[in-house]
C-alpha positions as a Markdown table, in Angstrom:
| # | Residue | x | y | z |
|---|---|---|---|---|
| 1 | Unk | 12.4 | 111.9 | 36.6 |
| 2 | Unk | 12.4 | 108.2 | 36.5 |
| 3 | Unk | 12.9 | 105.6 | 33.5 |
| 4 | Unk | 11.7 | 102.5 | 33.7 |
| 5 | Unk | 13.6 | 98.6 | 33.3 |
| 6 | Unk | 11.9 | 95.8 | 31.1 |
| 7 | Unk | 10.2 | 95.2 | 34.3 |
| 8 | Unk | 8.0 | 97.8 | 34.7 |
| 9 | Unk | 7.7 | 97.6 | 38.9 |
| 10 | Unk | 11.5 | 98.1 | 39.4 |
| 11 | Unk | 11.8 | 101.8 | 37.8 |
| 12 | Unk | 15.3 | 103.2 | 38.4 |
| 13 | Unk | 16.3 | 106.7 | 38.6 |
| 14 | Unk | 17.3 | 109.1 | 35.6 |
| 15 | Unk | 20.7 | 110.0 | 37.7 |
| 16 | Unk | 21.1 | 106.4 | 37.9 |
| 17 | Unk | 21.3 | 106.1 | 34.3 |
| 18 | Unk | 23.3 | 109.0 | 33.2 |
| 19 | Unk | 25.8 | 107.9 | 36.2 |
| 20 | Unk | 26.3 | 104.5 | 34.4 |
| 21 | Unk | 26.7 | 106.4 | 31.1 |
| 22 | Unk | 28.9 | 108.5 | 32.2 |
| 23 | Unk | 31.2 | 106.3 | 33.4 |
| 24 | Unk | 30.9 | 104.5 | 30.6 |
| 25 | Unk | 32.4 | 107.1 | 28.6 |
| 26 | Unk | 35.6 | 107.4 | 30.6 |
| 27 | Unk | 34.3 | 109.9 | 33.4 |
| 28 | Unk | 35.3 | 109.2 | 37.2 |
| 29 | Unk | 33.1 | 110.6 | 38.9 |
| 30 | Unk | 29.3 | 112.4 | 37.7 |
| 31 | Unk | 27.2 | 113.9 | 40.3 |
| 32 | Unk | 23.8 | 116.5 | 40.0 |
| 33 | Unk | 22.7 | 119.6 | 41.8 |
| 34 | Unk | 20.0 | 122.2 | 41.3 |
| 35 | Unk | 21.0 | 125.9 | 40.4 |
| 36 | Unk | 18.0 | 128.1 | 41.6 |
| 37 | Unk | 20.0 | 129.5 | 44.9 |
| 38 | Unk | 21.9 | 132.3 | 44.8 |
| 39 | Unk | 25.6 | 131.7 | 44.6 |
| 40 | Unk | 28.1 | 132.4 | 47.9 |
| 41 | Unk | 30.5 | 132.0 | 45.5 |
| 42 | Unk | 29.2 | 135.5 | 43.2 |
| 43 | Unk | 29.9 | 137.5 | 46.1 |
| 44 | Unk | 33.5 | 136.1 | 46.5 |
| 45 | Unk | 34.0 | 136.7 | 42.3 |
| 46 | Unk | 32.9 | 140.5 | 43.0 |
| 47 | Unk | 35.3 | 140.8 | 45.7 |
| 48 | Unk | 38.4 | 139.4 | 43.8 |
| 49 | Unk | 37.7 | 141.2 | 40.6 |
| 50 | Unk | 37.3 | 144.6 | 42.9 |
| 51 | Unk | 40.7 | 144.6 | 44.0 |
| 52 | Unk | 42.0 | 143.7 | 40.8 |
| 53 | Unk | 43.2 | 139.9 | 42.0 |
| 54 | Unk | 42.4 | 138.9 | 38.1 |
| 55 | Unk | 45.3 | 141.0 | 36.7 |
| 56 | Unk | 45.4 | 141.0 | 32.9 |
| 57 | Unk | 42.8 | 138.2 | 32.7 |
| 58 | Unk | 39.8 | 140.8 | 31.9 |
| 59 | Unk | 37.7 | 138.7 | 30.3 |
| 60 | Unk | 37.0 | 137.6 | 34.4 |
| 61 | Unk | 35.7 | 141.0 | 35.1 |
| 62 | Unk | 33.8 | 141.9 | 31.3 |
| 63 | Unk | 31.9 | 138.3 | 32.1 |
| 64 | Unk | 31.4 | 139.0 | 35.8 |
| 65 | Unk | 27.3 | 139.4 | 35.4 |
| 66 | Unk | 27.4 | 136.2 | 33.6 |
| 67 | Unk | 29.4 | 134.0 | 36.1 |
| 68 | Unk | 27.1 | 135.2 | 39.2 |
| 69 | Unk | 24.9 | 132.2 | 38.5 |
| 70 | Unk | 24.8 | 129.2 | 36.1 |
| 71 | Unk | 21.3 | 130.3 | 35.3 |
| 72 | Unk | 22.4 | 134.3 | 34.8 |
| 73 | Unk | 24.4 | 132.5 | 31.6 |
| 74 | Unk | 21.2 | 130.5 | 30.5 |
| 75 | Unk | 18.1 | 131.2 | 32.0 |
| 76 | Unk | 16.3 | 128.1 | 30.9 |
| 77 | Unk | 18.7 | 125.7 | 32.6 |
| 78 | Unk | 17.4 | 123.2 | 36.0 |
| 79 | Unk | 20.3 | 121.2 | 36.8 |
| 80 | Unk | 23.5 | 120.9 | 36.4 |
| 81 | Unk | 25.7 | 117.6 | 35.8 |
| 82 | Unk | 29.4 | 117.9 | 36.9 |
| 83 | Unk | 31.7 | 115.3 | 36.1 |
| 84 | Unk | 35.4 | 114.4 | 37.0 |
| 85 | Unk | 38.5 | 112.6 | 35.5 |
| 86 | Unk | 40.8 | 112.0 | 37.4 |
| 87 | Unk | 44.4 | 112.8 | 36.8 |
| 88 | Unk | 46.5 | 112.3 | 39.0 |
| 89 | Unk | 50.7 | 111.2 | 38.9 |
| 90 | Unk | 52.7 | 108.5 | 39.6 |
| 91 | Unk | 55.5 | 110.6 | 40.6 |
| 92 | Unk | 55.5 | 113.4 | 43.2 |
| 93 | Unk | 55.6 | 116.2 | 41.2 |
| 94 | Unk | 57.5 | 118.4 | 43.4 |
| 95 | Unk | 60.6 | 116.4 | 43.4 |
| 96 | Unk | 61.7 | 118.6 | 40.1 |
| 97 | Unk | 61.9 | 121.5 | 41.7 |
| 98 | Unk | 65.6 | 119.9 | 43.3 |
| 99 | Unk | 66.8 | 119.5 | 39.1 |
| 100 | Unk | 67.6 | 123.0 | 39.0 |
| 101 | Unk | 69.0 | 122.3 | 35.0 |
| 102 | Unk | 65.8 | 120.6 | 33.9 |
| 103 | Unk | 62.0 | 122.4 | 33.6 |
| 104 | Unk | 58.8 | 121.9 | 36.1 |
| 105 | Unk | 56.2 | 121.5 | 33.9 |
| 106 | Unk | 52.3 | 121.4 | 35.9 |
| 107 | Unk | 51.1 | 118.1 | 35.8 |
| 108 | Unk | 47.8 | 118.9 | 33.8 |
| 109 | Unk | 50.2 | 120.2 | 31.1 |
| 110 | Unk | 52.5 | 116.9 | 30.9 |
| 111 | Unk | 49.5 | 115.2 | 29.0 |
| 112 | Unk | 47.4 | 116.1 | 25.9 |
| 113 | Unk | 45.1 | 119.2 | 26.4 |
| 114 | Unk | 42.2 | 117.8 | 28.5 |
| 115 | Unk | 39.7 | 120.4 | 27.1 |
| 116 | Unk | 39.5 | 117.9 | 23.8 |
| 117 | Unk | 39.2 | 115.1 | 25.5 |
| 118 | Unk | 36.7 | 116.3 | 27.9 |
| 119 | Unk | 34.4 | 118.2 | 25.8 |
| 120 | Unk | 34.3 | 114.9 | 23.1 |
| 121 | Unk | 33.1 | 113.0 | 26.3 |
| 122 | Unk | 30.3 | 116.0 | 27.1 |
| 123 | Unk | 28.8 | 116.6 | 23.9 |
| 124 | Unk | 28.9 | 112.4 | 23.6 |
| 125 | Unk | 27.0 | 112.1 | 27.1 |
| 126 | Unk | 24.5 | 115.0 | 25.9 |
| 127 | Unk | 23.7 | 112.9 | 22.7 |
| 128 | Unk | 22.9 | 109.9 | 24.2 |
| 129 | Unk | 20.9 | 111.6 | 27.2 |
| 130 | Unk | 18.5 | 113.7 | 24.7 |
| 131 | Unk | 17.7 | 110.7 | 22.1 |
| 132 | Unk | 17.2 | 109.1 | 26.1 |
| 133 | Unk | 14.9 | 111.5 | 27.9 |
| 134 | Unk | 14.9 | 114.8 | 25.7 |
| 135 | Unk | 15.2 | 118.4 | 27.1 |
| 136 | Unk | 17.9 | 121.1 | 25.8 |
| 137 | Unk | 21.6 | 121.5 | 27.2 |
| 138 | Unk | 24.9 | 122.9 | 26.9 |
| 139 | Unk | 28.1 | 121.6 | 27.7 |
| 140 | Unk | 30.8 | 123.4 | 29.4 |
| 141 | Unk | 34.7 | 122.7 | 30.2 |
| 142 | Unk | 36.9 | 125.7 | 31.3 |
| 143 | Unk | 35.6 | 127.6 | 28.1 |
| 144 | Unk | 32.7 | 130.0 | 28.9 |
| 145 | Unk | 31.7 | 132.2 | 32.2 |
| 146 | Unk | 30.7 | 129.2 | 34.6 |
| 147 | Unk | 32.1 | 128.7 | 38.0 |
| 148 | Unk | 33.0 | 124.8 | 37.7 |
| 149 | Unk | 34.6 | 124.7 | 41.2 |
| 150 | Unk | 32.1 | 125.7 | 42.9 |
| 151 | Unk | 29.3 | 124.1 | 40.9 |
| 152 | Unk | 31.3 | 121.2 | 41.5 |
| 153 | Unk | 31.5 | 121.6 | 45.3 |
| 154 | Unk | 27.3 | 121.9 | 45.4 |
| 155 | Unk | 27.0 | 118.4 | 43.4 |
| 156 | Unk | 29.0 | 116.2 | 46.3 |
| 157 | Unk | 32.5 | 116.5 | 44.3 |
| 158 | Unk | 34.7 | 117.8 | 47.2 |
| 159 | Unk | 34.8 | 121.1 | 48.2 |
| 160 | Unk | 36.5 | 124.2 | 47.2 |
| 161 | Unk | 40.3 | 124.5 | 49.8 |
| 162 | Unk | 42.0 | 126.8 | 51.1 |
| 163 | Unk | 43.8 | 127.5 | 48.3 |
| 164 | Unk | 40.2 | 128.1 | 46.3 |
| 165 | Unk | 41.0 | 124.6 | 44.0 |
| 166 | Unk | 38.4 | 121.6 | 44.2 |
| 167 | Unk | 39.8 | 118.8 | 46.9 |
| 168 | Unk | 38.1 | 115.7 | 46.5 |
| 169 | Unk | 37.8 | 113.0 | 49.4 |
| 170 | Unk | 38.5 | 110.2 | 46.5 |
| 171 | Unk | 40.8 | 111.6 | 44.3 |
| 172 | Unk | 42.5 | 114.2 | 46.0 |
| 173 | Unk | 43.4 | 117.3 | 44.1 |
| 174 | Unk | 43.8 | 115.8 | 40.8 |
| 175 | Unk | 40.6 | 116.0 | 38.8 |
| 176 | Unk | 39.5 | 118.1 | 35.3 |
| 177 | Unk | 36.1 | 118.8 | 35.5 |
| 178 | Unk | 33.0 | 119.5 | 33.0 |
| 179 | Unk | 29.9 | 120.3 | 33.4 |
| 180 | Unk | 26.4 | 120.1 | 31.9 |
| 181 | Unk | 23.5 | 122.0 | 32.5 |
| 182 | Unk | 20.1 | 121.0 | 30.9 |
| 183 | Unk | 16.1 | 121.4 | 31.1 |
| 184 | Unk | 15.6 | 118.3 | 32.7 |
| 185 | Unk | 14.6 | 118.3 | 36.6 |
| 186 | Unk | 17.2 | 116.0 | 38.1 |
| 187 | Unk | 17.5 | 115.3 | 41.8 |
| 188 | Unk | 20.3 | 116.8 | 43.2 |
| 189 | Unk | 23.5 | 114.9 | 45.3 |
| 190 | Unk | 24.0 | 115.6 | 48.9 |
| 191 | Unk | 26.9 | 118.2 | 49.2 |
| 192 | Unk | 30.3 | 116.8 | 51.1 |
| 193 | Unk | 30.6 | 118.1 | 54.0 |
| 194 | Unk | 34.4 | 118.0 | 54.3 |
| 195 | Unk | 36.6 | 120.8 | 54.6 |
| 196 | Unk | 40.4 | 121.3 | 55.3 |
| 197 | Unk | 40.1 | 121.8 | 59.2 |
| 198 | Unk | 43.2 | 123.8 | 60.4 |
| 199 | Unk | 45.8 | 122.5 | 57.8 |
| 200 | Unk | 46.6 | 125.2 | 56.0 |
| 201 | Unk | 50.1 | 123.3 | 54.2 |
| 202 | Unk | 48.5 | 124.8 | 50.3 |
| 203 | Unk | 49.0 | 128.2 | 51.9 |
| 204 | Unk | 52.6 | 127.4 | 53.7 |
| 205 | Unk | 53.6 | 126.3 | 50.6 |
| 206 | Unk | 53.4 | 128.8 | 48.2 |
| 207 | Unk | 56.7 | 130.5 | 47.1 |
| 208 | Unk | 55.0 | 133.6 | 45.9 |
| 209 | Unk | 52.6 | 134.1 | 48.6 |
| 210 | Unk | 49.5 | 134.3 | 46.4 |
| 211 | Unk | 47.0 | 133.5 | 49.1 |
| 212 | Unk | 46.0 | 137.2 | 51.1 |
| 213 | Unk | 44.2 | 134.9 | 53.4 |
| 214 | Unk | 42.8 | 131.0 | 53.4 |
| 215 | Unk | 40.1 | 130.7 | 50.7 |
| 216 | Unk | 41.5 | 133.9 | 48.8 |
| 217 | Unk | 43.9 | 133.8 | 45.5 |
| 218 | Unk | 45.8 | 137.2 | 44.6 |
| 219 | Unk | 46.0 | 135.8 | 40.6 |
| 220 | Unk | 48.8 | 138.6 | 40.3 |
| 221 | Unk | 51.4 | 136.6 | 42.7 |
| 222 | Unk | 50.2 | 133.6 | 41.4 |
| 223 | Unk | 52.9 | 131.2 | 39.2 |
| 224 | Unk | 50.4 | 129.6 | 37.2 |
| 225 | Unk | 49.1 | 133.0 | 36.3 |
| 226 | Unk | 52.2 | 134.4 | 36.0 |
| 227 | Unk | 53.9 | 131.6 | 33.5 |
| 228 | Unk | 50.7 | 131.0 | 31.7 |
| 229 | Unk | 48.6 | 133.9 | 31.3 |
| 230 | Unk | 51.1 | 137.2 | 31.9 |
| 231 | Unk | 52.3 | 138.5 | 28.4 |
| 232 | Unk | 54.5 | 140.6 | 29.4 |
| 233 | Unk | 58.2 | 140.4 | 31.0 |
| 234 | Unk | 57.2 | 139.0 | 35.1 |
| 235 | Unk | 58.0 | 141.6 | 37.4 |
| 236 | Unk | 61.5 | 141.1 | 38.7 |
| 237 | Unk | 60.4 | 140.1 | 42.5 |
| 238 | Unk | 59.2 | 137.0 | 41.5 |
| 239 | Unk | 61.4 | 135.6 | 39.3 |
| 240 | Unk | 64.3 | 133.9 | 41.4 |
| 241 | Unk | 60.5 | 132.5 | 43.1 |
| 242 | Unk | 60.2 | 130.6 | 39.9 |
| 243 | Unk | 62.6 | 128.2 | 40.2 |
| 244 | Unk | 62.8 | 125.9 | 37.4 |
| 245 | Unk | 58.9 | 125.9 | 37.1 |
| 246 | Unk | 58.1 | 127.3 | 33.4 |
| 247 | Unk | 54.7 | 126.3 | 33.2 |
| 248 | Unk | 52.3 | 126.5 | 35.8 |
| 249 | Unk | 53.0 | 125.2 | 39.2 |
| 250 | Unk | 51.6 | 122.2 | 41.5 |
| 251 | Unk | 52.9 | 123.2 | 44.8 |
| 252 | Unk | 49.5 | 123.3 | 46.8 |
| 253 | Unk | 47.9 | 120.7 | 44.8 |
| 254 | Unk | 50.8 | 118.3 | 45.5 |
| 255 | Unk | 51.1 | 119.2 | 49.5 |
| 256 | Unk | 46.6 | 118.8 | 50.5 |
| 257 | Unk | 47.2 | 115.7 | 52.9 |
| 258 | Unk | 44.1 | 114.5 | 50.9 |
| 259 | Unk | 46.1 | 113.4 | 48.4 |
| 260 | Unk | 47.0 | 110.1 | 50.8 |
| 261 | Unk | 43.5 | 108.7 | 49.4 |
| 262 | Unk | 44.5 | 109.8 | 45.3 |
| 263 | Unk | 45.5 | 107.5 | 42.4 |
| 264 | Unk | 47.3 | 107.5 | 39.6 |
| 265 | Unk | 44.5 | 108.2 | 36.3 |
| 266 | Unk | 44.1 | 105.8 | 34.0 |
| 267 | Unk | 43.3 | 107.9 | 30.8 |
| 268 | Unk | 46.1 | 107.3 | 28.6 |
| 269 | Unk | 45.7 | 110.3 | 26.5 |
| 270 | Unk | 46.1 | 112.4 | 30.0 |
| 271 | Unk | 49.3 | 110.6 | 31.4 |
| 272 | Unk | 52.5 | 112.4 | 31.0 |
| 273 | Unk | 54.7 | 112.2 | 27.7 |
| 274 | Unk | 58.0 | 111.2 | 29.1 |
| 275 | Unk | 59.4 | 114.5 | 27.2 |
| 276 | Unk | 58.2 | 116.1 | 29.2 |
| 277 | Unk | 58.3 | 115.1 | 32.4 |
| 278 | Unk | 62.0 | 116.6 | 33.2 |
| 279 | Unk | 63.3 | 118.1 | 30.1 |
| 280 | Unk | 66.5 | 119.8 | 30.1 |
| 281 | Unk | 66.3 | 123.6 | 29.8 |
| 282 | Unk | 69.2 | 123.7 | 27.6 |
| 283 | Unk | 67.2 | 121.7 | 25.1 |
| 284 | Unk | 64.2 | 123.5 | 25.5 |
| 285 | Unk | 65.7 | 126.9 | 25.0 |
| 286 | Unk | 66.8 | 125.6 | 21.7 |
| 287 | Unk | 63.5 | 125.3 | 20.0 |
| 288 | Unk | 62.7 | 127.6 | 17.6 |
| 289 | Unk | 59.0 | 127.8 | 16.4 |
| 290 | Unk | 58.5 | 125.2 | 14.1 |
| 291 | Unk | 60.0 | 122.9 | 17.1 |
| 292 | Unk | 58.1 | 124.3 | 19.9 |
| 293 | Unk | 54.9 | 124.0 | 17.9 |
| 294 | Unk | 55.8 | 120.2 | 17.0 |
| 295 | Unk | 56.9 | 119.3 | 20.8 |
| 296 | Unk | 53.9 | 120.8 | 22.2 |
| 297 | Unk | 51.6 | 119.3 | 19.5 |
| 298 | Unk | 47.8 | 118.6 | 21.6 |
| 299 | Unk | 49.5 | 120.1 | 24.6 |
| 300 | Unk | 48.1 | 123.2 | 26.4 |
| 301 | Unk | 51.6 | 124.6 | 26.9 |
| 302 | Unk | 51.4 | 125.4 | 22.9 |
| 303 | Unk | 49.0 | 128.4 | 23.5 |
| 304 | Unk | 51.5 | 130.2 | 25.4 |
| 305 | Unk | 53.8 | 130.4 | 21.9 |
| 306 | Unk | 56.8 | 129.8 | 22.0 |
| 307 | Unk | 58.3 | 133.8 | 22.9 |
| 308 | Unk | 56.1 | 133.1 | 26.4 |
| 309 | Unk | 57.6 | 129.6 | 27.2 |
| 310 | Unk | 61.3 | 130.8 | 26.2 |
| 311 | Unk | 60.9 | 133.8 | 28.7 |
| 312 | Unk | 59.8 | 131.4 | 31.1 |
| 313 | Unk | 63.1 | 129.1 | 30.4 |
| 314 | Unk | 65.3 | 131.6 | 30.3 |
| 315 | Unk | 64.0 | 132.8 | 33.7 |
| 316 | Unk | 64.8 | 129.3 | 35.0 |
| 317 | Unk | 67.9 | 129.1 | 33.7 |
| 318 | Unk | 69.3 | 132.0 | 35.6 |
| 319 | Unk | 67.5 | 130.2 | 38.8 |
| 320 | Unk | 69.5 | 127.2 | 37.7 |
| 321 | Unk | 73.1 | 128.2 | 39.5 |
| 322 | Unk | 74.5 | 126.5 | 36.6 |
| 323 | Unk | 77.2 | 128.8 | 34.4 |
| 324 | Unk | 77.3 | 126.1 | 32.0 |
| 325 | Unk | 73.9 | 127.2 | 30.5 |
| 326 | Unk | 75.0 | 130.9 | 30.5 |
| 327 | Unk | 75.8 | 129.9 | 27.0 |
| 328 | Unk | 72.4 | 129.3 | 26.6 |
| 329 | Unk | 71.3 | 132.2 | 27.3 |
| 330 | Unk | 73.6 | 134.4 | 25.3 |
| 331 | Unk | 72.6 | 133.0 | 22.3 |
| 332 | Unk | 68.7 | 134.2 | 22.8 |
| 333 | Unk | 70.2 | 138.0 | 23.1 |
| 334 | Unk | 70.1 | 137.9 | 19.3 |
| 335 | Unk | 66.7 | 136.7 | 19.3 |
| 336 | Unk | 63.6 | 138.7 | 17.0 |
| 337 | Unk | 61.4 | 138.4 | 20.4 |
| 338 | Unk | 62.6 | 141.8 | 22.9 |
| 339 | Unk | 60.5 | 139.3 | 25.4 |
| 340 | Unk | 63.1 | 136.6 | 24.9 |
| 341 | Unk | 65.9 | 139.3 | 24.7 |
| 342 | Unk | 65.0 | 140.7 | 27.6 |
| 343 | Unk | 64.6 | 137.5 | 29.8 |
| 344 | Unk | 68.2 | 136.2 | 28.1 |
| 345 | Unk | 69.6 | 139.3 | 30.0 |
| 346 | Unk | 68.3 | 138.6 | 33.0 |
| 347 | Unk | 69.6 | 135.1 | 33.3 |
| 348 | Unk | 73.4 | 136.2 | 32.1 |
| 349 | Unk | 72.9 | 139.1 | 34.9 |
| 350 | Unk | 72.0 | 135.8 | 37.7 |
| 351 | Unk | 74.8 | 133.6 | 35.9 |
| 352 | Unk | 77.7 | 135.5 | 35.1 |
| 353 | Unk | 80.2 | 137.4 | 37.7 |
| 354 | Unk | 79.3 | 141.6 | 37.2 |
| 355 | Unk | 82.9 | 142.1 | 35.7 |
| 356 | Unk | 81.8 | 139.4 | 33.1 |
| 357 | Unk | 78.5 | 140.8 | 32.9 |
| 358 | Unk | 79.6 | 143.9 | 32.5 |
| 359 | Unk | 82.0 | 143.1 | 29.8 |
| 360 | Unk | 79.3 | 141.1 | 27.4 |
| 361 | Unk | 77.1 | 143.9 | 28.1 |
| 362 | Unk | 79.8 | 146.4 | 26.3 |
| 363 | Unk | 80.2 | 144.2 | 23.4 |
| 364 | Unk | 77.0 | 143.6 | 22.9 |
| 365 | Unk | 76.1 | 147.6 | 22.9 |
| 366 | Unk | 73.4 | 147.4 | 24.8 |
| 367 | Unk | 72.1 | 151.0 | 24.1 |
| 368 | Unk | 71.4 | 150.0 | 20.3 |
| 369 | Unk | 68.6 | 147.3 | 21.7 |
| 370 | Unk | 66.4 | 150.3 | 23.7 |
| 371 | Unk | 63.6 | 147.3 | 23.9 |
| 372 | Unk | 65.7 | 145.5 | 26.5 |
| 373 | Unk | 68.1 | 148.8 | 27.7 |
| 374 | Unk | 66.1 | 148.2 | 31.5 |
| 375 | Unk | 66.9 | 144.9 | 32.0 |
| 376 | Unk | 70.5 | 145.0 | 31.1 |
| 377 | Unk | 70.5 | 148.2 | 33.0 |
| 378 | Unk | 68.8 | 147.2 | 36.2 |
């Protein structure tokens, strides 16, 4: 498809176009591929929902038909537009995992929820391109059965690591992506050829050891998963393997060399709140819901609710080493959630000698609380 200048020798490409509109509307990087071949990536989707790598996410393995191929989701659809912002930090984000006292938030969480942002930028692109050259489409960011990353790594945007996240020659590890696919014929990019050679750092990295082998995630071991999308108490392996991180984790992002090239982003309404760039887990185990809800305002962390996040704080704080925040945590035993309960047992069981343990666990009469009886039992 072509469109053509006031000068009617010089026509100039469609992608050209939508490229400059893109960027136009805040978007770092836009690039097009087809979607008639079969997927490698549908095979690898199959595999990791057959041994049950997904966990409690089972909305992976009801849409597992759909996510085979863009076109399985909407048959009428001839290319695909994927576009980047970049977000990357000015800080290194794994220098808060030596605070012990203070939280590890993921650095896509530090910022408002990209998902608005993003989709106002897609269905704004989609406008102007159909009053431009017509044709149907459907925009797409995180929210419905399509593979982004490796729709992404066919259109030129990087390609999919070792630890199975997009890695971009440009911007590193540090870009939200959305997609659109549409009627329109549009010429596809050449893919990157790039690839992570024999570093495997993501995979060293990881304190949970979620990766079976190099371009394969176990979801289950996973701290993003397990912070985020668990309901549930975590199982009790992992959680001195937390750390301080109570929402999400950066580890193999922040390691890829490929980072070396990466930049801070320059969308304000991405960049960090200060609040939450370090807060102190004593504060944060202080909110109650009317608190949590207003710190957390435009910020995916809120979806988690607040019993979730407190879980999460409370397992930090008995990773902390510090018996000042015992305290802390013995105030949340009287809490309504048995989730927060529970965790609040945990941490006085890391923090407190066992003959002070021992003692609080008397007074409290822990057999009248049955919904946390295995924690202070274990």
């Amino acid at each position: 498809m072509t469109t053509s200048t006031s000068d009617p020798t010089e026509p100039i490409r469609a992608e050209a176009v939508i490229r400059d509109e893109a960027g136009a509307l805040g978007f770092d990087v836009c690039r097009f591929t087809d979607i008639d071949e079969a997927w490698p990536a549908a095979g690898r989707l199959d595999a990791f929902v057959a041994a049950g790598r997904h966990g409690e996410m089972g909305w992976m393995a009801e849409t597992v038909e759909r996510r085979r191929q863009p076109r399985a989701m909407w048959a009428d659809a001839r290319s695909a537009i994927v576009l980047g912002v970049n977000y990357g930090p000015d800080r290194d984000p794994l220098e808060i995992l030596a605070r012990r006292d203070r939280a590890a938030i993921s650095v896509y969480a530090q910022g408002d929820d990209y998902h608005d942002l993003i989709k106002s930028r897609l269905k704004a692109l989609g406008r102007w391109m159909q009053g431009r050259f017509g044709g149907e489409l459907k925009v797409f960011v995180d929210t419905a059965p399509l593979l982004e990353k490796p729709l992404a790594e066919r259109a030129g945007l990087g390609w999919q690591g070792k630890h199975t996240n997009l890695v971009s020659r440009e911007f590193g590890s540090w870009l939200f992506l959305g997609s659109i696919l549409t009627t329109l014929e549009l010429a596809p990019d050449a893919r990157d050829a790039g690839g992570c050679g024999t570093c495997q750092a993501c995979l060293d990295v990881c304190p949970t050891n979620a990766f079976p082998a190099p371009y394969q995630l176990d979801a289950r071991r996973c701290i993003s998963y397990l912070t985020i999308e668990l309901k549930g108490p975590i199982p009790r392996d992992f959680r001195p393997l937390l750390g301080n991180r109570i929402y999400g984790c950066d580890d193999c992002l922040a390691v890829c060399p490929w980072n070396k090239f990466a930049h801070a982003g320059r969308e304000l309404k991405l960049a960090a709140r200060e609040a939450l760039v370090a807060p102190s887990l004593a504060e944060l185990s202080r909110l109650d819901d009317a608190a949590f809800r207003a710190l957390f305002s435009k910020s995916p962390v809120k979806r988690i609710g607040r019993e979730r996040f407190l879980r999460n704080v409370l397992y930090a704080i008995g990773n902390s080493g510090d018996a000042l925040l015992a305290a802390e945590a013995e105030r949340l035993l009287d809490d309504p959630s048995p989730l927060v309960r529970g965790a609040a047992v945990w941490a006085l069981s890391r923090l407190l000698a066992p003959q002070a343990f021992d003692a609080l666990r008397r007074n409290c009469r822990a057999e009248s609380d049955p919904d946390v009886l295995e924690e202070w039992s274990a």
